[in-house]
C-alpha positions as CSV (number, residue, x, y, z in Angstrom):
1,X,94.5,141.8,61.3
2,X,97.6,143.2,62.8
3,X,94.7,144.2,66.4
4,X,94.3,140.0,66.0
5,X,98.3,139.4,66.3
6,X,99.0,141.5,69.1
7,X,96.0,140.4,71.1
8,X,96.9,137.0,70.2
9,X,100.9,137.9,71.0
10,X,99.4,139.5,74.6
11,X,97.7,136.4,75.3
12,X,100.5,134.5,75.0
13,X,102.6,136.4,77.2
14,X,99.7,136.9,80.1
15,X,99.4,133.1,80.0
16,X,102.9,132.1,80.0
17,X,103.2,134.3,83.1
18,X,100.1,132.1,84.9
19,X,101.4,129.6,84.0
20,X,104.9,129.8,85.5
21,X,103.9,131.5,88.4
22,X,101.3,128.5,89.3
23,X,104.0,125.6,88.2
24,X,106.4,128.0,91.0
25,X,103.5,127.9,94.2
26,X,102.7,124.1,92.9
27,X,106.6,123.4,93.4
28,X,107.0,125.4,96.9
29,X,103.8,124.0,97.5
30,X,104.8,119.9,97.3
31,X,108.3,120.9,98.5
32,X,106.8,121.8,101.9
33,X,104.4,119.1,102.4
34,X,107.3,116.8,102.1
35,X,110.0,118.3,104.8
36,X,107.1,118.0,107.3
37,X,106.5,113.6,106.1
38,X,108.2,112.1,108.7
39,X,111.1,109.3,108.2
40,X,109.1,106.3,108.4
41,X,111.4,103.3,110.3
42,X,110.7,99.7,110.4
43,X,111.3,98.0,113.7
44,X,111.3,94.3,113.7
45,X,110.8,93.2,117.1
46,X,112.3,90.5,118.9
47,X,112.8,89.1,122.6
48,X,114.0,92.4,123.9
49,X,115.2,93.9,121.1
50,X,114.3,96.0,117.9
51,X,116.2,96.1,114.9
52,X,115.5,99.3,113.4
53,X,116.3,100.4,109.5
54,X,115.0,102.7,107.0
55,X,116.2,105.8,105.1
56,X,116.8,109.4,105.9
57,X,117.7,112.4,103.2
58,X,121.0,113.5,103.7
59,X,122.0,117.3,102.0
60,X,124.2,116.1,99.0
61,X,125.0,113.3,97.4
62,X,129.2,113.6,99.3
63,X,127.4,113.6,102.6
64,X,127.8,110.3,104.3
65,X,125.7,108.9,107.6
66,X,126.2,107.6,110.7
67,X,123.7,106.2,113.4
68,X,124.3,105.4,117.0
69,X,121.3,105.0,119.6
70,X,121.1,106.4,123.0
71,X,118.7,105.8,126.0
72,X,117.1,109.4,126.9
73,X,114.7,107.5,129.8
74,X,113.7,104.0,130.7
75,X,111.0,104.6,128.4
76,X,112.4,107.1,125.9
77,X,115.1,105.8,123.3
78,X,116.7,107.8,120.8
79,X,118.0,107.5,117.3
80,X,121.0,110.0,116.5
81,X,122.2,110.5,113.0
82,X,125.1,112.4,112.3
83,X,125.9,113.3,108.3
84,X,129.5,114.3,107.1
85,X,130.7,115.4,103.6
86,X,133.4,113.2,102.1
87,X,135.7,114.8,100.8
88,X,136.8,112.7,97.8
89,X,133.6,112.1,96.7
90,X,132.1,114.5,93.3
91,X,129.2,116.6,94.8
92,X,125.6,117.1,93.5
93,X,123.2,119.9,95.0
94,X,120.6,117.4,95.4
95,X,119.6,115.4,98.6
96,X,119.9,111.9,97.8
97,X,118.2,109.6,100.3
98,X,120.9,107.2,102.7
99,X,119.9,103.8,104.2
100,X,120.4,102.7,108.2
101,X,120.2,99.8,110.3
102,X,120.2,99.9,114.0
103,X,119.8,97.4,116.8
104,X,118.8,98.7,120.1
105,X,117.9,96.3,123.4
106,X,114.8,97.5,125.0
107,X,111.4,95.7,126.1
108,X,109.1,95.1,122.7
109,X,105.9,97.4,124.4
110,X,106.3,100.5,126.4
111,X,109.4,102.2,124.6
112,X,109.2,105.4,122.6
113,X,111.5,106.7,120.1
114,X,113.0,110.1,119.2
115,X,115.6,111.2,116.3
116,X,117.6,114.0,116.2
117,X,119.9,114.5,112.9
118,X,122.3,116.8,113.1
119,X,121.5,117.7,116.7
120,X,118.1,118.8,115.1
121,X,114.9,117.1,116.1
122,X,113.6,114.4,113.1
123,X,110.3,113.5,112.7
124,X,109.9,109.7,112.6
125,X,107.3,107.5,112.5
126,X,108.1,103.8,113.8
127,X,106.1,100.6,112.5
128,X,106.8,97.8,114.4
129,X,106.7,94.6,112.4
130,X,107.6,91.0,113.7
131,X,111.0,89.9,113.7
132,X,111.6,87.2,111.4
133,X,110.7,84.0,112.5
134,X,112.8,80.0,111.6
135,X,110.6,77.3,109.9
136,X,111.9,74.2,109.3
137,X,111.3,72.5,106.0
């Protein structure tokens, strides 16, 4: 009986340890896929212009965001974000996602668009939607 326990007591302890060390690679695992999803950003187009908005992560909820655009090319236009913590604002460890809106005046076809935060590059991915349109009623 006491061979049964112990076995029993082993068991426990070799699966406790699988089963922490999978719940760790499943956790790095979905914590990589998403830093590599890109910032998706709306862009409602209009006559020569695009009104851009979406959200970004920023590193803490104290951290605060700016956006300003910039034209790289004729055909190249650029989103920069800048982040700054606050200082009288209570600080969590967590990134906490921030919302933008930007307007920039380009043509509606034949414009690309990068993002640096931080003076990093960003990954985004732009979905151009219609602006919105008047109706009478």
């Amino acid at each position: 009986m006491n061979e049964a326990i112990r076995g029993l007591a082993w068991f426990a302890i070799a699966a406790s340890i699988i089963a922490y060390a999978s719940y760790l690679l499943a956790a790095s695992f979905i914590e990589a896929n998403a830093a590599n999803t890109p910032v998706l950003i709306r862009d409602e187009l209009g006559p020569n212009v695009h009104h851009m908005s979406g959200m970004v992560m920023v590193p803490a909820s104290c951290y605060e965001l700016s956006v300003r655009t910039e034209s790289v090319s004729d055909t190249v236009l650029g989103l920069v974000f800048t982040t700054w913590k606050e200082p009288s604002v209570e600080c969590s460890t967590d990134e906490v996602p921030r919302a933008f809106r930007a307007i920039l005046f380009a043509p509606a076809v034949g414009v690309n668009f990068i993002a640096t935060m931080d003076g990093a590059p960003l990954e985004i991915a732009v979905i151009p939607t219609r602006g919105p349109t008047s109706t009478s009623q």
